[in-house]
N, C-alpha and C positions, 0 to 999 in steps of 0.2 A: 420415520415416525409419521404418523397417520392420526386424522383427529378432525373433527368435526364440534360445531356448536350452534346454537339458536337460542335470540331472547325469545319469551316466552312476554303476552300483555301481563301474566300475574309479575312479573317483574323475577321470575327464574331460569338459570341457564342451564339447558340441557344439553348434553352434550357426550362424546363419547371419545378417548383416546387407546391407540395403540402401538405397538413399533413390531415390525412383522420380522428384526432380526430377533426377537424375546419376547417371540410369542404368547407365550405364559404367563411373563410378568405384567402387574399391575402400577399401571401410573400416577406419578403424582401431577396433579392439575392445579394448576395455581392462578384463579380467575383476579384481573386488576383493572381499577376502576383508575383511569389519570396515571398510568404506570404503575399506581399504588398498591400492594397486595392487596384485598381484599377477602379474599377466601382462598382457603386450600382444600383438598379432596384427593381422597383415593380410586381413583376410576375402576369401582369393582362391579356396579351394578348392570344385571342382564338387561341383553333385548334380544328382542328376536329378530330383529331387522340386522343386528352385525351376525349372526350365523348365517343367514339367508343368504350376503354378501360375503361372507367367509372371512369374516373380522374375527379374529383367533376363536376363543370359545364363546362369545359373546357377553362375557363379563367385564367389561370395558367404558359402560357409559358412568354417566354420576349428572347430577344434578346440583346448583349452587342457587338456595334464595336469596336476592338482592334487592328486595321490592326498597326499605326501609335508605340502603346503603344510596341506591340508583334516582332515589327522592330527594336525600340530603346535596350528593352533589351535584343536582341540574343540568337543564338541559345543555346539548353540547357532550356532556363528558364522552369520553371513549372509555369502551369497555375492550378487554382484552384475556384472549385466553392462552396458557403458555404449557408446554409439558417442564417441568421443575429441573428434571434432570440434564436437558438440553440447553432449555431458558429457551426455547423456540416456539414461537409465537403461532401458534395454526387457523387464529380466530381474531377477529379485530373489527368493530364495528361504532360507529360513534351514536350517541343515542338523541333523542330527541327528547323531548318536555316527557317526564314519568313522575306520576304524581301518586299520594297513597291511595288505598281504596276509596273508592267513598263512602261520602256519609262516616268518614272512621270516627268524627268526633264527636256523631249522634251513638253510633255503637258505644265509644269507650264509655259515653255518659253515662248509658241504659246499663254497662254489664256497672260499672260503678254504681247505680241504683238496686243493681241487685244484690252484689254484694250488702251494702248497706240492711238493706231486708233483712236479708240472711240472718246476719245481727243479733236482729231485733229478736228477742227473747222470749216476748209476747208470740209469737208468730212456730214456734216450735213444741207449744201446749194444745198439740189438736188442730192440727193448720189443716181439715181433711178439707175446707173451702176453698182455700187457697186455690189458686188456676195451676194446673202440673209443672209450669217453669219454675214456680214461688215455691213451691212444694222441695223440687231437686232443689233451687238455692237455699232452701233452709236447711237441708239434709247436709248437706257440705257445709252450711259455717258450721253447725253441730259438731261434725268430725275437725272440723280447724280449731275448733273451741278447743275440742278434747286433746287436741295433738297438742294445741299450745300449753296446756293446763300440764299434758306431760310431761315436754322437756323443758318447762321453765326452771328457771334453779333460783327461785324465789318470788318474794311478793311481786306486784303490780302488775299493770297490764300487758300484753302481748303486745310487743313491737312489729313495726312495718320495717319492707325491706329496703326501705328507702332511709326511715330510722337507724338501723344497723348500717347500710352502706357508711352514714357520714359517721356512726359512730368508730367504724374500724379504719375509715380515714382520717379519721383525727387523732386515730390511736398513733403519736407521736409522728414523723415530716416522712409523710409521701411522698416514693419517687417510683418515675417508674420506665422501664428502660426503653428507650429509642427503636424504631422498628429498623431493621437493617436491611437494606434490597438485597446484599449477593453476602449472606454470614461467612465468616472463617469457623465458626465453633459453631455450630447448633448444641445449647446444653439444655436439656432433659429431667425435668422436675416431679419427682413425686410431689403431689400437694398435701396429700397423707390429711391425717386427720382434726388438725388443732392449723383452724384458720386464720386467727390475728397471728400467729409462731410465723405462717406462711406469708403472710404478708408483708411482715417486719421484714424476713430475711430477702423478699425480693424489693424491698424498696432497699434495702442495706445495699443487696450485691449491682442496684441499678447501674453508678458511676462502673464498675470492675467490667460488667460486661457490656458496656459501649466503646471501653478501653479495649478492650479484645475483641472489640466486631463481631459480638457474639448475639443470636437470636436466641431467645430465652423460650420455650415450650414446656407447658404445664399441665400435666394429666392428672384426671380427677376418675375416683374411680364412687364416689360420693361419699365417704366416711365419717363428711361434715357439710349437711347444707348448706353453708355459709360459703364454701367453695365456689359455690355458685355465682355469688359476686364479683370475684377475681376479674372477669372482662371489663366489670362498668370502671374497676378500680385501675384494672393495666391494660388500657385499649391495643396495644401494641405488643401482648405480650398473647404467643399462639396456646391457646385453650382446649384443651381435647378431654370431651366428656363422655365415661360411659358408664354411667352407673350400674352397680350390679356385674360389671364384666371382672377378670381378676388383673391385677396389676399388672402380670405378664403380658397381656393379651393389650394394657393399652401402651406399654414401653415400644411394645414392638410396634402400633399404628401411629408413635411421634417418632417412632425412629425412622419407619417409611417414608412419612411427610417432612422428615427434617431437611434443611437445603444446604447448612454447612457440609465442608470434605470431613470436616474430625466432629463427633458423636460425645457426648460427654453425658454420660445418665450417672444424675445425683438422690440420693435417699434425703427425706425430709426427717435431720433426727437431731434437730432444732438447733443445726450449726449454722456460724456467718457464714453460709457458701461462697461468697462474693471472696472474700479473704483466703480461704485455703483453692479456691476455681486460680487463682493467680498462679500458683505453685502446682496445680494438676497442669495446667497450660499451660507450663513454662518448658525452658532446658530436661528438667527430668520424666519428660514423657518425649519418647521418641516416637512420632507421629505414624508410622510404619507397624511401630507393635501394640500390644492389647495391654490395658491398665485396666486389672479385676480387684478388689480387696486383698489385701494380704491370707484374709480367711479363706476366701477361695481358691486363692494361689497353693495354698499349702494342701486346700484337698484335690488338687489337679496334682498336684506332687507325689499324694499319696496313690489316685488312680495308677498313674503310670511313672514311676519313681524315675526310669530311662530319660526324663524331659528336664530331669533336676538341672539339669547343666544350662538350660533355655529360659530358668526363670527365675528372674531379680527382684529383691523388695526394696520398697523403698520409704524409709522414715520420715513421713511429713508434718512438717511442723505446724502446720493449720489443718482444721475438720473440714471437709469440704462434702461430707456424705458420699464420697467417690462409688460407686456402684461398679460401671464399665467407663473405661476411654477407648475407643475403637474408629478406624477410617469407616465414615460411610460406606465408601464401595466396597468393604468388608463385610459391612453388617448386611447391604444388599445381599450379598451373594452367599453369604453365612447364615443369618436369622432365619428361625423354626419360626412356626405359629407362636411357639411361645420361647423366645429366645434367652437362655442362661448361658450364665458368663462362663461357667466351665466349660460348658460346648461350643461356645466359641473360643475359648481359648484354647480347648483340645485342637480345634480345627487350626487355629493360626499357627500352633506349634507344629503340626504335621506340614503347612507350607511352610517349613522352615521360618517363620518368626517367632519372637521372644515376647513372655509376659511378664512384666511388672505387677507385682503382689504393693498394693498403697496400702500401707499401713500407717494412718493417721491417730492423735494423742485418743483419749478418753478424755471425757468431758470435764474433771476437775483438773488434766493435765495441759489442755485450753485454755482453761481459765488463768492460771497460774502462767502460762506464757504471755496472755494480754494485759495479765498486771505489770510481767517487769516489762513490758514492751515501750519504748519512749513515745 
């Protein structure tokens, strides 16, 4: 493995990894402040200096901002940078006094005066005087009026994001799960589109997945602005945001950066995850083969009938939104750009492994087992 890095004065690492037996492949980089992860990153971005040097195609570097992170923890810290899949450290440097920009807290003042402007209502009836700054900030609280006025779902005023943060933390006892340095499970969360649904279940499943050493990672594909909060609420819980991209497309970039051996992608379809993730990780997944839905199990059945004999169901007694359960270096060496679970389990059954079709209750056949549950 091959790999390079520099701090940068804006307080950003740049840097570039490779491994010249898999050339092709792109890496996970895992930049930590005090040992502590601090950021992850897929080393896909060009330069022209790794071709020059014959550093595979030269899509290998990546970039990590730490101005905010590198401030909080003071001077002295060490910064460290590691490739994920080895845990081998290629970068390491201790840092000295790094402080924010300046002047940040004459700026924050000024753009908070100008929002304030913005506002003002008087200032949007013919503001052709206005100086051109005053002008664009009226333009924009205008359109934030308007956007507020449309998705509000009733009277009063337009709340702040800071208003909403404590309101969906106080939406019943926050918890939120532990950061794990070396996971056994990395499990994989659609954040889907209904944000307090999302929140509950990851404060529920918190206890369950520190029990199984498990790192939680949660893609947002933006269905619900609100998702956007999820960091300030689970500081510890890995967040992968692309708005606009399709679900496929960000499964497959936390399954890349995930650092568990076993892969566990769950659908958000408003089940206790935390309660049925016990029973997907337990004895009835044999860590070796692929656990797809029962649904898909049965249409891998129907592609190629010959595999009937390769593939088990299994009735579980809790919802757990099971999607895929797959070994990492499976998924490595299996996942498309856009990775389905039939194709991969087409693939696992052709190396000779077996698929487990999960076939968990329906929703009022859930409910009905948590009543008579003692």
């Amino acid at each position: 493995m091959w790999g390079e890095s520099v701090l940068d004065a804006d307080g950003s690492v740049h840097g570039w990894c490779w491994c010249p037996d898999r050339p092709r492949d792109r890496q996970v980089v895992e930049v930590m402040i005090n040992d502590r992860i601090a950021s992850s990153v897929l080393a896909t971005r060009f330069r022209e200096d790794l071709t020059a040097r014959g550093v595979g195609d030269g899509y290998h570097g990546f970039v990590v901002p730490l101005t905010k992170s590198l401030a909080q923890a003071g001077p002295g810290c060490v910064l460290s940078v590691r490739q994920q899949a080895s845990g081998e450290i290629f970068w390491r440097s201790t840092v000295g006094e790094f402080g924010l920009p300046s002047r940040l807290a004459q700026r924050t003042a000024r753009a908070a005066e100008a929002c304030e402007i913005a506002a003002r209502s008087d200032l949007l009836n013919g503001g052709r005087g206005l100086p051109l700054g005053l002008q664009f900030a009226a333009a924009l609280g205008s359109v934030g009026r308007g956007l507020a006025r449309a998705s509000r779902r009733g009277g009063g005023p337009a709340k702040s994001a800071a208003q909403v943060r404590a309101e969906l933390a106080c939406d019943g006892a926050l918890r939120g799960p532990v950061c794990i340095a070396k996971p056994e499970i990395s499990v994989i969360f659609d954040a889907g589109g209904h944000a307090p649904a999302t929140i509950r279940a990851i404060s529920a499943a918190a206890a369950v997945l520190q029990k199984l050493h498990a790192e939680l990672i949660v893609f947002d594909s933006g269905q619900n602005a609100l998702n956007a909060l999820l960091p300030s609420l689970f500081p510890d819980v890995r967040y992968i945001a692309g708005y606009g991209k399709l679900s496929a497309v960000l499964r497959g970039e936390a399954g890349m950066a995930a650092r568990g051996p076993a892969l566990i992608f769950l659908n958000n379809d408003g089940a206790d995850f935390g309660q049925g993730l016990l029973e997907l990780a337990g004895p009835a997944w044999n860590r070796h083969d692929i656990v797809i839905s029962a649904l898909m199990a049965e249409k891998v059945m129907r592609l190629d009938p010959r595999v009937a004999g390769n593939v088990d169901f299994h009735l579980a007694t809790r919802r757990s939104g099971a999607r895929l359960g797959i070994a990492r270096r499976d998924f490595l060496n299996w996942a498309d750009v856009l990775p389905r679970e039939t194709a991969l389990a087409m693939r696992a059954l052709g190396a000779g492994g077996k698929v487990t079709g999960w076939r968990e209750p329906a929703a009022a056949d859930d409910e009905k087992v948590s009543a008579c549950s003692p």
